[in-house]
N, C-alpha and C positions, 0 to 999 in steps of 0.2 A: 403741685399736687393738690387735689381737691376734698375734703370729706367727704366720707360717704352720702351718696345719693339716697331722698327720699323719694318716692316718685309719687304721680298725678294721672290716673288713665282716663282717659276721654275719648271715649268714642273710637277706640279701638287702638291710639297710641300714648305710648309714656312721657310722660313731662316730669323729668325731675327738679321737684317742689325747691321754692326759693333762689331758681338759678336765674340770670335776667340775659344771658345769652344762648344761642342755639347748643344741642347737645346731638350726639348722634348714638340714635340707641337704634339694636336690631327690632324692626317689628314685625316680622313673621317668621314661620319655621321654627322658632323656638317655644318654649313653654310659656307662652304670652295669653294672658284670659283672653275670652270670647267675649260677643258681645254682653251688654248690659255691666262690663267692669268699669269701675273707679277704685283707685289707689291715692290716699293725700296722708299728709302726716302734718305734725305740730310745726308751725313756723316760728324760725329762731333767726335770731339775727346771722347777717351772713358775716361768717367769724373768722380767722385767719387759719387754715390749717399746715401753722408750724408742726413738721416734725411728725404730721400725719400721712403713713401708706396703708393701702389695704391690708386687710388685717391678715391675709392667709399667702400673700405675693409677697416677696424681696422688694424691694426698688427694682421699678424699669422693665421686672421680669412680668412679662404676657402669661395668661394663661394656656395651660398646655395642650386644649382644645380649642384653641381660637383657628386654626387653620381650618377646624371642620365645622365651623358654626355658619349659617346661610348668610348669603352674600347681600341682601337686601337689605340697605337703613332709611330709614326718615327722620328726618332734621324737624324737630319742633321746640319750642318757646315756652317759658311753665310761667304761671301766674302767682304772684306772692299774695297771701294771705295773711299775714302777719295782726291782727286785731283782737288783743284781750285772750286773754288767760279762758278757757272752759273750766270747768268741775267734773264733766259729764266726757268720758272716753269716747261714746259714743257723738260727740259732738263731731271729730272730724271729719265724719261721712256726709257734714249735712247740706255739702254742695253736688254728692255723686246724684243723679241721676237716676231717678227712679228708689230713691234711698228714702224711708223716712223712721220717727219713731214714735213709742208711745212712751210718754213721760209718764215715770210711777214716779222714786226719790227721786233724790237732787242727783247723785250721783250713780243712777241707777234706770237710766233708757233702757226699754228694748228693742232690737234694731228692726225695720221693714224692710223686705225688698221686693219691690212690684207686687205687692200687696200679702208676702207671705212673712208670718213675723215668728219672734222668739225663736223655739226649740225647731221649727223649718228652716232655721240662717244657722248654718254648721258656724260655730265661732271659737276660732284660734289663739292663745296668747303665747305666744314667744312658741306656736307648737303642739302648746295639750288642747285637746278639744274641751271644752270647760262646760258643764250644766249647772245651770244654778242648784243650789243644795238647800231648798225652800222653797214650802207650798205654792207662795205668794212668788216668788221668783225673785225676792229682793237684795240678792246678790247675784245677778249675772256674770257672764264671761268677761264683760268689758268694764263691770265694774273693780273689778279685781287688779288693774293695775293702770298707776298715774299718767296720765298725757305725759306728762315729764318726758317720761320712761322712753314713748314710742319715738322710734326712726322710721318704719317702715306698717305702712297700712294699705291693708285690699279689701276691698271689697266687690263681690263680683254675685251679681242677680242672673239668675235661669242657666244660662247653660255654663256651667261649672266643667273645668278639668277634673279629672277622676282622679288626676294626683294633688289634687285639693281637698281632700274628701269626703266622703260619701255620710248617707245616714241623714240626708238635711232632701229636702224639697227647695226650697225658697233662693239658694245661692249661699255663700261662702264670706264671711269676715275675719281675716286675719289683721292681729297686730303682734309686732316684734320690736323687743328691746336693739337697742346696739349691742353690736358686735363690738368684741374686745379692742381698745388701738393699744397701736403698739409703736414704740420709736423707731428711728433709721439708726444703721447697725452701731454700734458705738456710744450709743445715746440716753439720756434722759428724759422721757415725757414726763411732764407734770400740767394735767390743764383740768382744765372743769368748765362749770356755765351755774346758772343761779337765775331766779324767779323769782318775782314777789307782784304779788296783785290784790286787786281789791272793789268790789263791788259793792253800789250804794243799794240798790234793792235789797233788803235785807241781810243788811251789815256781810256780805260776801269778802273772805280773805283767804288766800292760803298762799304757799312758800314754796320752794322747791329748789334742787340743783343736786349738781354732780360733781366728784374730784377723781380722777384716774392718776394713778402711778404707775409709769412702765417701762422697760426695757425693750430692746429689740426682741425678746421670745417670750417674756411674762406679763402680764399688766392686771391689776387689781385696781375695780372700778367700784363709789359706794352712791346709790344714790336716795335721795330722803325726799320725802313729800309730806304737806299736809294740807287740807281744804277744810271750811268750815264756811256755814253761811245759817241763821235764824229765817223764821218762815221771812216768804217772800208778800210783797204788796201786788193783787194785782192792777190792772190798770183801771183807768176810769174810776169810780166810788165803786170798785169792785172789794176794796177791802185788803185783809189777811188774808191769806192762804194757811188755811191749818195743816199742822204736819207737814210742814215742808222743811224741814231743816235738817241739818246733818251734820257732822264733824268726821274726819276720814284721816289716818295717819297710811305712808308708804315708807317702807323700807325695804332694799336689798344691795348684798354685795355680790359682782362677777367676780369672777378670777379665769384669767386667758393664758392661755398656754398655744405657741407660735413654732413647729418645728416644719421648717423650710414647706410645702405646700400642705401642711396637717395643722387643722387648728382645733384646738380644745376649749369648752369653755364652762364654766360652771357655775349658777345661780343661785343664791340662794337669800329669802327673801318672806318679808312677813308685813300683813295688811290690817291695822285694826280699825274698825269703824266702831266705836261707842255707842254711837246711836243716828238713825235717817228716818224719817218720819214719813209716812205715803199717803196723801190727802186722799186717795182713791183706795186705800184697803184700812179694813177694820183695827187691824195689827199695825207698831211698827217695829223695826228693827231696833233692837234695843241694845244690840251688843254681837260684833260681826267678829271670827279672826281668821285670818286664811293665811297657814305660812305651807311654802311649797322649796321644792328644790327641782332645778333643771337645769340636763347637761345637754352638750351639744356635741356633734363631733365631726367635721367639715372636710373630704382630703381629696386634693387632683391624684391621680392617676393617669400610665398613661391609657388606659381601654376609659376612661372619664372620671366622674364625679360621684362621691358616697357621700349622705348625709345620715345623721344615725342622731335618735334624740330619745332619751329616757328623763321618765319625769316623776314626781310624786307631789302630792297636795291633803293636805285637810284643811276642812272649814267647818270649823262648831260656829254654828249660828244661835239665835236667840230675839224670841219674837215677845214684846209685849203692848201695853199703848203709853205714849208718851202721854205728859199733861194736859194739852189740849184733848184727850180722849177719859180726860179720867185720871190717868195716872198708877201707877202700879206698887205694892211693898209685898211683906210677906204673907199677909194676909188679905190682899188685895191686887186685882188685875189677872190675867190669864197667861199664865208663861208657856210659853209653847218654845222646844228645843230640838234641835237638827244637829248632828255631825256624821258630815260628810269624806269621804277618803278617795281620792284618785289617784292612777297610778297608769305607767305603761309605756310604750316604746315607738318608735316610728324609724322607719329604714328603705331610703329612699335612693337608686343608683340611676344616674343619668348615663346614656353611653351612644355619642356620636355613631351615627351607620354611616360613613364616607362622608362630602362635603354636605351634602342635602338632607338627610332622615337624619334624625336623634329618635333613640327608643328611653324610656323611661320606667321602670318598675318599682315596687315597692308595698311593702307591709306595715301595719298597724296593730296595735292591740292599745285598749284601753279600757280599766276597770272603773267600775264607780259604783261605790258600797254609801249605804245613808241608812241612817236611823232620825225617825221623826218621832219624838213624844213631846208629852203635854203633861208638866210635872201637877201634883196635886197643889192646888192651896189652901195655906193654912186651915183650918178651922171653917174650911165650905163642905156643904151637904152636897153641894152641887159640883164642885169641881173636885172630885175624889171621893174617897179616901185613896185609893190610886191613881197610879198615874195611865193617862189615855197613849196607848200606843198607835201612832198612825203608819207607820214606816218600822218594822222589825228587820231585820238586817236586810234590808231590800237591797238588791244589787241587780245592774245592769252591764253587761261586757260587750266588748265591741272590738271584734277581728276582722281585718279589711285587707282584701288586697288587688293593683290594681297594675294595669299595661297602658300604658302611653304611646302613641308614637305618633310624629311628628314629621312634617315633609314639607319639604320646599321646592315643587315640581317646576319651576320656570321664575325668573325674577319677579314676577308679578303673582303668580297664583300661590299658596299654597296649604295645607290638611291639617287637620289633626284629628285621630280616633283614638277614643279609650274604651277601655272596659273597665269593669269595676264589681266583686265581689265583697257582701259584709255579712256576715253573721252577725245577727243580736240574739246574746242569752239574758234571761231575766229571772229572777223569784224574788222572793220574800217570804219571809216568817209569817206565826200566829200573831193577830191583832188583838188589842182590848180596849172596851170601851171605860170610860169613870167607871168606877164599881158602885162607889155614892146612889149613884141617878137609878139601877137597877134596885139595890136595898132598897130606895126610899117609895119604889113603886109596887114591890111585894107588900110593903105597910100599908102600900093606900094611901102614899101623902102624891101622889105624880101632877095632886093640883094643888100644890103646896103655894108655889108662886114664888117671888120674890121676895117675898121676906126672910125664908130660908137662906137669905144671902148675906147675912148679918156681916159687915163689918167693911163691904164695900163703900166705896165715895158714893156718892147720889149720882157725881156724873159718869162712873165707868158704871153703875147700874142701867143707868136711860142707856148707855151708849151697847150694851151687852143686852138693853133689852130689845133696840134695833138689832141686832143679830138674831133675836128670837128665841130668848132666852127667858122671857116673861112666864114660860110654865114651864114645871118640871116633868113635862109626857115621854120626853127625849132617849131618859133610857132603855128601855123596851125595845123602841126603834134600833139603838144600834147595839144591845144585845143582840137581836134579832140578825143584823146586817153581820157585824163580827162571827156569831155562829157560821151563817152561809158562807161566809166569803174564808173562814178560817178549814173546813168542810171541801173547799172546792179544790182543783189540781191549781197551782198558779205558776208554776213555773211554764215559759214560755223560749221557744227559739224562731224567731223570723229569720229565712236565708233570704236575702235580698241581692239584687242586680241590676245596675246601672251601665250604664251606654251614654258617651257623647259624640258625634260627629260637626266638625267645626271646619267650613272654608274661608278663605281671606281670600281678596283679591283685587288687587288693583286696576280699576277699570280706564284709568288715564293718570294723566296728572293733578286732574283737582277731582277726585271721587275715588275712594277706598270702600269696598262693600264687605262686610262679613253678615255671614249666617250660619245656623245649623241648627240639630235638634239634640235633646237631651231625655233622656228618660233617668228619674231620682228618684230614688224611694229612701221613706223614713220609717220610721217604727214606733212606736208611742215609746214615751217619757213616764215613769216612774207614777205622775201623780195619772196621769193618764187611764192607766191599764189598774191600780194598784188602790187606789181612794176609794175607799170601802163607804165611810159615814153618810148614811144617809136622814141624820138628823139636820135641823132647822141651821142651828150656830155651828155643829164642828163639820158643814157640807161648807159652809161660807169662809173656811181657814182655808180652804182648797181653790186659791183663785188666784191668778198671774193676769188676770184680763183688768182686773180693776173695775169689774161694772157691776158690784154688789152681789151676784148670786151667785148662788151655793153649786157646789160639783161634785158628782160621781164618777169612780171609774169605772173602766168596763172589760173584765179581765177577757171576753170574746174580741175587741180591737186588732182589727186586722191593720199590716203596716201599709200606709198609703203610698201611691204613685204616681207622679206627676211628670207631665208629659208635655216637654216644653220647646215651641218651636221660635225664631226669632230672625230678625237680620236689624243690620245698622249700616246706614247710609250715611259716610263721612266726608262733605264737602270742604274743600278745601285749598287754597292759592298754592300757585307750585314751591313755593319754599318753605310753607306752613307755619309763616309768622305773621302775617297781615290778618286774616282770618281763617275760619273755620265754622260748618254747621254740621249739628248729628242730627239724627234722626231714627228714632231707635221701636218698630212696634214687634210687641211679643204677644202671645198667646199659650195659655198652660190649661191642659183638662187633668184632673187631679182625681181618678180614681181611688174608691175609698179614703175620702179626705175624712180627717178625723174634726168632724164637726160635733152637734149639740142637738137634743130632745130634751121636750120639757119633759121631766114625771111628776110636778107638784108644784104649788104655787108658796108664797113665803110672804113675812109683812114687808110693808112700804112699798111695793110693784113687782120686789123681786122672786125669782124662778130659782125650781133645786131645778139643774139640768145634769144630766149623763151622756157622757162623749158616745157617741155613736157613729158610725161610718155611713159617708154620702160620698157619692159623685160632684162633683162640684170645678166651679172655671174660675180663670183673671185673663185678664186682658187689658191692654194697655199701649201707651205711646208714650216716648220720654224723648224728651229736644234737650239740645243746649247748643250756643253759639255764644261767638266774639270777633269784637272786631277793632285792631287798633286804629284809631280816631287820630290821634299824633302823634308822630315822634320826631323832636329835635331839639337843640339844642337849648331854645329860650323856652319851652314849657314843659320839657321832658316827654313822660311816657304814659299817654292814655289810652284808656281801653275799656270797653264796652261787653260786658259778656252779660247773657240771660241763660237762664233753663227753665222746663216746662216737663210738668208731669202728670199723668194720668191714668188713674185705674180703677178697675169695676171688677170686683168678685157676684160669685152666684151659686147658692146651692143649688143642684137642681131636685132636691127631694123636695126644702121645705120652701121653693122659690124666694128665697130671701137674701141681701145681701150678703157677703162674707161681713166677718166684725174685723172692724179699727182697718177699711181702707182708705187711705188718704184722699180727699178729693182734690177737683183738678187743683194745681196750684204751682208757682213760680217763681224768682225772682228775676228784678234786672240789676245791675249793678255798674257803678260807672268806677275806676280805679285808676288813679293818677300817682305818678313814679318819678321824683325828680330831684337827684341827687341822694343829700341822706332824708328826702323828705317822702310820705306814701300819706296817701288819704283814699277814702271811699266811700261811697254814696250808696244806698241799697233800697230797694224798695220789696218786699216781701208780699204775696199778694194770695189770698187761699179763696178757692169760693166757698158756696156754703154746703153742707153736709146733707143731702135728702135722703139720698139709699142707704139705709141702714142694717141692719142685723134684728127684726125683729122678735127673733125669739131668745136674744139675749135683752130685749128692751134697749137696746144701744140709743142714747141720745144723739140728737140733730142739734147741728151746732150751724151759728151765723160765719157768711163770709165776714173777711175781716182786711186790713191791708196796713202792715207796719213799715215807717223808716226808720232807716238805721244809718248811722253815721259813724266814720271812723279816722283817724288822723295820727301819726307814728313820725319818729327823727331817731337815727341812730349816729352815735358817735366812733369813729374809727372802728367800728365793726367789732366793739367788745361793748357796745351799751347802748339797749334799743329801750326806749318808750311807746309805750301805744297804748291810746286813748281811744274810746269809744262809746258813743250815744246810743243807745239802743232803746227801742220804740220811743223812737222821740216825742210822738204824738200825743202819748200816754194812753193808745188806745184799750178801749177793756175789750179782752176776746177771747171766748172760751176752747181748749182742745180740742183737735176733731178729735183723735186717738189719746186722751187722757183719762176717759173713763168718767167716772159718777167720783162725785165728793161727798162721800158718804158719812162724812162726820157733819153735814150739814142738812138742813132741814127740808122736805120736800119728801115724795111720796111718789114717784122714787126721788132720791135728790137731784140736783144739777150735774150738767159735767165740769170737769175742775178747769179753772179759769190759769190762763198764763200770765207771764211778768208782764208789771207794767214796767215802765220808766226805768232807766237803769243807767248810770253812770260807771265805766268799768279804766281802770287802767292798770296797766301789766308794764312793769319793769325786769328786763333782760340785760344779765353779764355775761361775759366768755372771758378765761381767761387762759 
């Protein structure tokens, strides 16, 4: 009996992750992504699974619809990735294919895909659709829970399954805890696994593992994490990086319940981050806590399969500036506070139509209630005497429902069409601005200045007065903006409709083709439609982009639509273990994309901009191959694989690039296997950045080209090391998608520069 499978999609079939022999999974006719998916998960050592069955089967017994599942498999080979512990959730997509991100915290990416980012990537954990619950975005979906955690990861760019779903343009990112184990009937489990790693760039360490206790029908699993790292160095005499640090604690316990094909299970689980620093925003997290609860509920039948998920979450956040910015107490710094609540349900029934069509249906609802203010402090003329409300009980809902169905018209061909239905409801309360900044300009003081600020440090003054905080004119303006926007109707409902059609098809033995088109619509996000301030500093608290300026919303934002067509050409040897090449181009026109207009200029270079809707494109091509080099017995098991990606956005109102898409760029990698020994060679190569975003000022960044190095031995399969060099060159090179380091000097500042040098190693038990 084997653990549960993580899987690896490439190019249209699954490779489950860390296996080194063939596997046979179905690849068509079932609810299998479309092109542009990847699926990969955290690599552990391959560990013995005493005493482990599926969690929702007996021993031995088949599922009850396997008679009517299609008859098609293909035999493929998964590639071990095993090298160093990440921080960053988002780390394990960063070999998919058309995948990239933009580094804000340490622990705190936002994901791309084919050049569509953040609140456009519908993102999953264990389930709830998760939005960050902060202006700045510095708690995302994938922040919120430990690599540890993940068994199971997707990610799937442009043409998305409808029972994936909806409300996203850009593609779909799910991750999933494990499923409950359970013992063979009579029995005892008792196992766990453990973590510990440690990184030299900036003293990097954190911990981790898990202990299950269970029976043949209960099992109660706990598991703990914690990550910490001080700023990082970057390369070359590039220095410090300011504000890069972070400290992060994980905790949750499952509890599984196993009655012959019904499985139950239930989560419950709490995340505190202290404080994460964002070299690219003004603010940093100063104090994060998100505890949630989620059940599950899993059962065969015999007309098929129900899945049913109810979940809940809050997250009180807290934004102010760490040391390197100043530093913050009670009379000093700017505390800005969020708490966030979600809630909601998903029910999802699969049900076989004879041996060939499976249909698929299934409903959604999800609330998401936020309050954003800006407490007073102490003894400032300027920040109070009240407190600034940005978010009054804003809330966003989201009802969805959608039809699948799935065919497998001949061994070789086969469909799949969905539709898809959502409703988004929206409002929010009356807003206010300091009441301070209004008094103090009926006196006549609105050119009072900075001295009015008595009792700040000197350097959260310079740093407050780069936000543009050097005069007090400010109140009037959003007096002014709070009257109108407190005056207007806000409450909003977008009905939206999506469409996928998806064909496979097996054009011989070494060429698999899929294509099809997808129509996504999204609807604007909270800060989007809802971000009133149109003063100098509280426009610049309203940014997730990281590129210094300031934002408005625009309660007219209509929901965008993006219209995306694709195929993927998957070459490959008839047994699909020697090699393999994709080949993947896509194209998306994005009516009403919710892009940017200047209305006002700001100091240092930066722009107040207001979301507005444009027409606008991406387009692109994304490769990847591999090829084993040798396998036998006196050198083991080499292998050669690359990927290659490339994308071009384009407004076409203000002809300018889209912001933060990745330029061309690649890696090759050579990976040798042999015995308990694995090493890897990598060479990472980006060019340089020239189409940019100019009316967000987006920096151009130089091509750059890192090695990386990496070397592992495990013992009897309960004790892995793995060692690894990263940019061994020490080269210095700045983010293309990182943004401006705006706690640094410059007019506008630079973009934030990445790690140099780094020494990492990661120790793995199982027991």
């Amino acid at each position: 009996m084997r653990p549960a499978l993580t899987t690896l999609f490439l190019g249209g079939v699954i490779l489950p992750a860390g296996q080194a022999t063939a596997q046979t999974l179905p690849a068509s006719g079932s609810s299998l992504p479309g092109p542009g998916t990847t699926t990969s998960a955290p690599d552990r050592p391959q560990m013995s699974p005493i005493r482990q069955v599926p969690t929702s089967l007996k021993p031995g017994q088949a599922p009850a619809s396997s008679s009517n599942r299609p008859t098609e498999e293909i035999s493929i080979t998964a590639i071990r990735r095993p090298f160093t512990q990440a921080a960053d959730t988002a780390a394990l997509f960063r070999d998919v294919p058309g995948y990239s991100s933009y580094r804000t915290g340490g622990i705190a990416s936002l994901p791309v895909l084919n050049g569509m980012a953040d609140d456009r990537v519908a993102t999953f954990v264990d389930g709830m659709p998760l939005m960050a619950d902060c202006p700045n975005h510095m708690n995302p979906a994938l922040s919120q829970i430990s690599l540890d955690e993940v068994s199971h990861s997707v990610a799937i760019a442009g043409i998305t399954p409808v029972s994936l779903g909806g409300d996203s343009t850009g593609g779909t990112i799910s991750v999933e805890r494990k499923d409950p184990q359970f013992a063979r009937e009579g029995n005892i489990l008792v196992t766990g696994d453990g973590r510990e790693d440690w990184r030299s760039n900036g003293g990097g360490s954190g911990a981790g593992g898990s202990i299950t206790v269970a029976n043949d029908m209960l099992s109660l699993r706990y598991s703990g994490s914690y990550t910490h790292a001080s700023d990082y160095t970057a390369g070359g005499r590039g220095g410090r990086v300011l504000s890069s640090s972070y400290l992060s604690f994980n905790h949750d316990v499952t509890a599984g319940l196993k009655l012959k094909n019904h499985l139950f299970s239930l989560t419950f689980g709490q995340q505190d981050t202290p404080y994460e620093g964002f070299p690219n925003q003004y603010m940093d997290e100063t104090n994060n806590r998100s505890t949630f609860v989620n059940g599950k509920y899993v059962g065969t039948f015999s007309w098929g399969t129900l899945e049913a998920r109810g979940y809940w979450q809050r997250v009180t956040h807290a934004m102010n500036m760490l040391a390197d910015k100043g530093g913050h107490s009670a009379t000093t710094g700017m505390p800005m506070n969020s708490d966030g609540r979600t809630a909601g349900y998903s029910l999802v029934a699969t049900m076989p139509l004879g041996r060939r069509h499976q249909l698929k249906v299934g409903s959604a609802f999800s609330h998401d209630g936020l309050n954003d203010w800006w407490p007073p402090v102490m003894g400032s003329m300027m920040m109070g005497p009240g407190a600034f409300h940005s978010l009054n009980g804003a809330h966003r809902d989201h009802l969805g429902h959608f039809i699948q169905w799935n065919a497998q018209w001949t061994p070789r061909l086969s469909t799949e069409l969905g539709m898809r239905s959502d409703i988004i409801m929206m409002n929010t309360g009356p807003v206010s601005p300091y009441q301070g900044l209004s008094s103090m300009n009926d006196m006549g003081m609105g050119s009072m200045g900075m001295g009015g600020m008595s009792g700040m440090s000197m350097m959260s003054m310079g740093h407050m007065s780069d936000m543009g905080m050097s005069g007090m004119n400010m109140g009037s303006t959003n007096q002014a903006a709070a009257r109108a926007f407190n005056s207007a109707r806000r409450g909003r409902t977008d009905d939206n409709f999506d469409v996928t059609a998806l064909l496979r098809y097996r054009a011989s033995a070494y060429l698999n083709i899929e294509g099809g088109y997808a129509r996504k619509t999204r609807s604007p996000n909270l800060y989007e439609r809802y971000g009133w301030s149109r003063d100098s500093m509280t426009a610049r608290m309203i940014n997730w982009f990281g590129d210094g300026n300031g934002y408005v919303g625009n309660l007219n934002l209509k929901p965008e639509v993006a219209n995306t067509t694709s195929v993927t050409f998957r070459f490959h040897d008839t047994d699909d273990h020697q090699w393999e090449a994709m080949i993947q181009p896509f194209y998306t026109y994005t009516h009403n994309y919710m892009n940017v207009v200047r209305i006002g200029a700001l100091s240092r270079g930066f722009n107040l901009l207001q979301f507005a809707n444009h027409n606008a494109q991406n387009y692109g091509i994304n490769a990847s191959g591999r090829t084993t080099l040798w396998d036998n017995t006196h050198w083991g098991t080499g292998e050669l694989s690359a990927t290659l990606n490339w994308v071009r956005g384009q407004d076409f109102k203000t002809h300018s690039g889209l912001y933060q898409q990745m330029p061309l760029n690649g890696t090759i990698r050579l990976h040798e296997h042999f015995g308990p020994w694995h090493g890897m060679a990598e060479v990472v190569l980006v060019k340089a950045k020239h189409t940019v975003d100019w009316v967000r000022n987006e920096p151009r960044t130089p091509g750059y080209a890192l090695f990386n190095l990496g070397a592992g031995y495990h013992w009897s399969r309960h004790l892995q090391l793995d060692v690894s060099l990263d940019n061994l060159l020490n080269q210095r090179y700045a983010l293309p998608l990182g943004g401006r380091a705006v706690s640094t000097a410059g007019s506008p500042p630079g973009a934030v520069l990445g790690m140099g040098r780094s020494v990492n190693l990661t120790l793995r038990e199982h027991f």
